[in-house]
Each structure stands twice: as C-alpha cells, then as structure tokens.
N, C-alpha and C positions, 0 to 999 in steps of 0.2 A: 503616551502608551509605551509600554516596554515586554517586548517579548521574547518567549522563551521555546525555543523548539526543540522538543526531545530526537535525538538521533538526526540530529542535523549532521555526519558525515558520512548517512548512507543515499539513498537516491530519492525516496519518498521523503524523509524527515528535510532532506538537502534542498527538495522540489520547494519544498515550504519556506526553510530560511531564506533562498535565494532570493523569492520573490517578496518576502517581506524587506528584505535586506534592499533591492533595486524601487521597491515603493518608499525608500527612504525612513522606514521602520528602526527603529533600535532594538536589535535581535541579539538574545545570547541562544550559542549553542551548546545544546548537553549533549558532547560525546565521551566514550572510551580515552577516543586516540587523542583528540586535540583538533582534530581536522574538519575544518567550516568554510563554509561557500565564504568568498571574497565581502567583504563589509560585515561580517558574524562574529560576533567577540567569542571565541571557545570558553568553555568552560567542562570541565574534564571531571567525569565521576561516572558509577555503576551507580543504576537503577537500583539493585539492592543495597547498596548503603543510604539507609532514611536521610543523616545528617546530611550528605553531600546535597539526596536533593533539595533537602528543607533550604539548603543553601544556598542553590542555585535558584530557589523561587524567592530569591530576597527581592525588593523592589519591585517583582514584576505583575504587569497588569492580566495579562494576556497568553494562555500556552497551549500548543502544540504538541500532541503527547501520538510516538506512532511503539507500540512494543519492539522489541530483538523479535528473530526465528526460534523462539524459547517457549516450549510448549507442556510444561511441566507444571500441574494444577498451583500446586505450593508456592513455586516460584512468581510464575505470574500473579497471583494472588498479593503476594508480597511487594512485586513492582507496583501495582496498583495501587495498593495502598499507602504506599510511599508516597506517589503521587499527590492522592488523597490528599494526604496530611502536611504535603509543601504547600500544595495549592490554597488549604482552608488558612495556613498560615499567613501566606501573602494576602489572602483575601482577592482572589484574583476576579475577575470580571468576566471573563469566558476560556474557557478549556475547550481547546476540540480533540478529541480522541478518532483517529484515525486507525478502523478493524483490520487496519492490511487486505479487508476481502470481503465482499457479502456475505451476512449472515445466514445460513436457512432459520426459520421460525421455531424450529424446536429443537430438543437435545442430538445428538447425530453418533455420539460416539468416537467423533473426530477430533482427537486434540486441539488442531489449529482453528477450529470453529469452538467450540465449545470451552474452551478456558477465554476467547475472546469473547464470547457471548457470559462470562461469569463476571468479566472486567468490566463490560456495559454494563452489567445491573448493577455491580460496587460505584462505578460511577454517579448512575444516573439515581441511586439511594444516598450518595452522599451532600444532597443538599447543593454541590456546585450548580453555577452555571454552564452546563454542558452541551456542547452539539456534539453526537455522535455520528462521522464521515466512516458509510460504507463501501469503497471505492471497487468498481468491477475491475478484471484485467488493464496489466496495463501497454501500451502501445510498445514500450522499450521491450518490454517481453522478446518481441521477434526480433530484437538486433542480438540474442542469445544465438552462440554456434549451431546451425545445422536448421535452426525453425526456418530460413529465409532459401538455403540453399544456398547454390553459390552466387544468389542475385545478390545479398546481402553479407560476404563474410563478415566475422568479428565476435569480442567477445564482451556484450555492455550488459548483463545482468540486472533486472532490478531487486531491488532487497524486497520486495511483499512475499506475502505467502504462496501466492501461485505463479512467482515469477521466477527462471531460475536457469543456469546451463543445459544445454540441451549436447547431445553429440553430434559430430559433425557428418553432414552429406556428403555425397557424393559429388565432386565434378559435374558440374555444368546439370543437375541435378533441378529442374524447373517446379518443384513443388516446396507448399509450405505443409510442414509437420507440427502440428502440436496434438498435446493430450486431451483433446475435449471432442464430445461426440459433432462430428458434421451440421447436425439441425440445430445446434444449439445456439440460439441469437446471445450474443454479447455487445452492449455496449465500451468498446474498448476505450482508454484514455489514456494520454499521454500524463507523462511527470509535471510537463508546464501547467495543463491543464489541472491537476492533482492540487498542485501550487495553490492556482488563482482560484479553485473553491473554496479551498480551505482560508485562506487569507481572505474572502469572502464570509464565510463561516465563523471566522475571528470577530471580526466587524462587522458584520449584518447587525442591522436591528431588528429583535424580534423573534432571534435564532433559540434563542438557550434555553433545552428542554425535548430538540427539535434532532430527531433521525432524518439523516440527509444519504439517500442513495448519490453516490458522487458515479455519473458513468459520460461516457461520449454522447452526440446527439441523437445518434441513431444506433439499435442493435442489429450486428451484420451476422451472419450464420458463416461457418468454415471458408463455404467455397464464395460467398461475400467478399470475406476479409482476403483472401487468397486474389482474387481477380483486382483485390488494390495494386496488387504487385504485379500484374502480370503471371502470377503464378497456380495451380492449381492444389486442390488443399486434400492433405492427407492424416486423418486423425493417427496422431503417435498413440501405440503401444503404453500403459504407463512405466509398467517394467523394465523399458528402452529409457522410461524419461525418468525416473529412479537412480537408475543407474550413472547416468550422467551427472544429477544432481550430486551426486552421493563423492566425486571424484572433487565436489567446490564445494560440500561444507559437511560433509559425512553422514554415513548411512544412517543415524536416527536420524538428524534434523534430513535428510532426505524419506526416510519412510513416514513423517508426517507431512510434509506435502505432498507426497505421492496419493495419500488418504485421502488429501481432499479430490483429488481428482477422479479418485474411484468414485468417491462417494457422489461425486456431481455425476459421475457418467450415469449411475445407479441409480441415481432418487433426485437430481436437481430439476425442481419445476422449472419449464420454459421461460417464466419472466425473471429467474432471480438474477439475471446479469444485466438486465434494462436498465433504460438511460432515466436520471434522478435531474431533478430541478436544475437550471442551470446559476441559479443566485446571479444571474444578470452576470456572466461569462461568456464570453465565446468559446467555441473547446472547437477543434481539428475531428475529422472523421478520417478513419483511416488512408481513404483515399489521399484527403489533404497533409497529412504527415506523413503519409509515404515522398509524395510529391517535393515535403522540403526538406525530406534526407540529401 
C-alpha cells in the first residue's frame, strides 16, 4: 500500500502522516511548503492545480484528503474536484476525507459547514471508495494562548476549523475560556487520536461508503473539561475570540470561523459533538491528556 496525505505540514493532515509514517507505511505528503513529519516523502503542490495533484496520486493506493481554512464555494469545489479526478486516476482503494468539524444535517448558511457538506456530496457521488471522518473539537485547541490561562502558557494552534489562537489571560488567571455554550457536551480529541482513526479508516475492512463521527470517549460539557485541569470554565465572547483569530490568519478566514461558533451557540443540537465509533482505538479523555502534558 502507498499513501498519500493531503496537508501533511499542518497538524490534522501531520496527525495522519505521522502515524502512517511510524506504522511503517509508505506515505507521500501533499504540502505547499515541502514540510512532512519525519519518514514522509514531500511532495509539493496547490490543491488547485489538477496536474500537480493528478500527480502526486501516481502510484498510490490509499489517501488522506483534510481541505486549507478556504471557504470560498468555487474554490473548494474546484479542490475537490481535483481530488476527484487524481484519485479515479490512480484507481485508489480508499479515500478518507476528513470535514475538519461536524457536520449539522442541513444547509446552515455557514461557509465552513456548508461548502464542506458540498465536498461530501461531490465525493460520496463520485463513485470512490470513500470514508467520510467528522472529527469533533480537538484537544490541542486549549494549548492556544489564553484558553488554559496561566495553567497552560503557549502558543500550539491547530489548523481545523474551530480550532485557532485565542488572546491571552491574565496572570495567574485559574479559568478555562473558550467559545462554546457551558452545556454543551463535546467529545473532545486529541491529533494522535485523529491520526489512529483515520489510519484505521484507511484500512478497516468494510468502511467505504461509511460516515464516521471521529470524537473522544466521552462527551464532557464546559465545566467537565475545565475541572480536567484544575480549572473553572468560562464560555469566551465570540467577538473576543474573532479578534484574536483575525491577528493569525486574517479577518475573513477569522469571521468564518467565528460563524460557526455563533451558529453552534444558536442552533447546535446537543449530541452534534458526541463521541463516534472508536474502529477498535483507544483515544485519551480529557482528563488523561491533560495528565500527559
């Protein structure tokens, strides 16, 4: 088998080479820059040029597809289809498409949902073998400035769509802040965990065809996740957490992620962040990754 993982130099697409890469996998990475977790052959191109990727699905059995913070109908549409037409080329054996985020069930009026939910149907119309990986929140989230307080300084971002820089607290500051209402249960996951689904997802028999909610064991609510740290929880402002955003990748790609956390605070059913199959994984519950920071 020969795999191919798109955005393999960011922290989701990285989660995934790495772990194919240490299972002794032969992994290429499709980045921008060149830059691939340790064992990852790079391979260097933009999503919108077709040839590049028709090229980099030469040979391969197997791939890994997560999009950029690019929320633009056209464009994505066009990424996708790129996709598409490498992958029918290769003749590949399983594609897994990772939404960056849970889906809601219907239209939303939110870029970052809604051009990903246009990308599932292009997919799952095109005849691949497809697993579609809906992944809830992810754990690195709270290593962003200011979510952790001063329990946790630092600044380790992850690339999905609702994960992203936060501003910083105050000194000695014993709360956690993020943007999500208090009651709301989330199964949180870590990047490793992200990894070993999807590389599970790759390889399962039996998967292609199959939506896979990818989340932690358990869904924990605000002051849950907050009490893994010792700390108490305080739902952020979004317009605080916008702002922040906006200073690590600019005020549009920050006012659609902002979107979706309005829109969750608004209208997100209580189970859409529950925890998903675990494909015979073990995955960390908050508590236990707090624990091995």
């Amino acid at each position: 088998m020969r795999f191919l993982v798109f955005g393999a130099a960011g922290a989701q697409g990285g989660a995934v080479a790495r772990r194919l890469a240490e299972s002794g996998y032969e992994v290429r990475g499709f980045t921008r820059t060149g830059k691939v977790p340790e064992g990852v052959t790079p391979f260097r191109g933009d999503l919108g040029d077709a040839g590049r990727v028709k090229e980099a699905f030469t040979g391969v059995t197997h791939a890994s597809v997560v999009l950029p913070l690019v929320f633009e109908a056209e464009t994505v549409a066009a990424f996708t289809r790129n996709v598409i037409e490498g992958a029918r080329a290769a003749g590949v054996r399983r594609l897994v498409f990772n939404t960056g985020n849970r889906l809601p069930d219907g239209e939303t009026g939110v870029a970052a949902f809604d051009t990903r939910r246009a990308a599932v149907r292009a997919l799952r119309e095109s005849g691949l073998p497809v697993v579609v990986l809906r992944p809830a929140l992810y754990l690195e989230n709270l290593l962003a400035p200011g979510v952790l307080g001063s329990r946790l300084p630092g600044n380790h971002p992850g690339d999905g769509v609702l994960g992203s820089p936060q501003p910083e607290n105050h000194p000695g500051d014993e709360v956690l802040r993020y943007p999500l209402p208090a009651d709301l249960p989330v199964a949180w996951l870590g990047h490793a965990g992200l990894g070993a689904l999807t590389v599970a997802a790759l390889t399962g028999d039996g998967l292609a065809g199959s939506v896979v909610d990818a989340g932690g064991p358990a869904a924990v609510t605000g002051p849950e996740l907050a009490a893994a740290f010792g700390l108490r929880y305080e739902e952020q402002d979004v317009a605080v957490f916008e702002a922040g955003l906006a200073r690590a990748v600019g005020a549009a790609t920050a006012a659609e992620v902002a979107a979706t956390y309005r829109w969750i605070a608004s209208a997100a059913p209580a189970a859409l962040f529950g925890p998903g199959p675990s494909l015979g994984v073990t995955l960390m519950t908050p508590a236990a990754w707090a624990a091995a920071l």
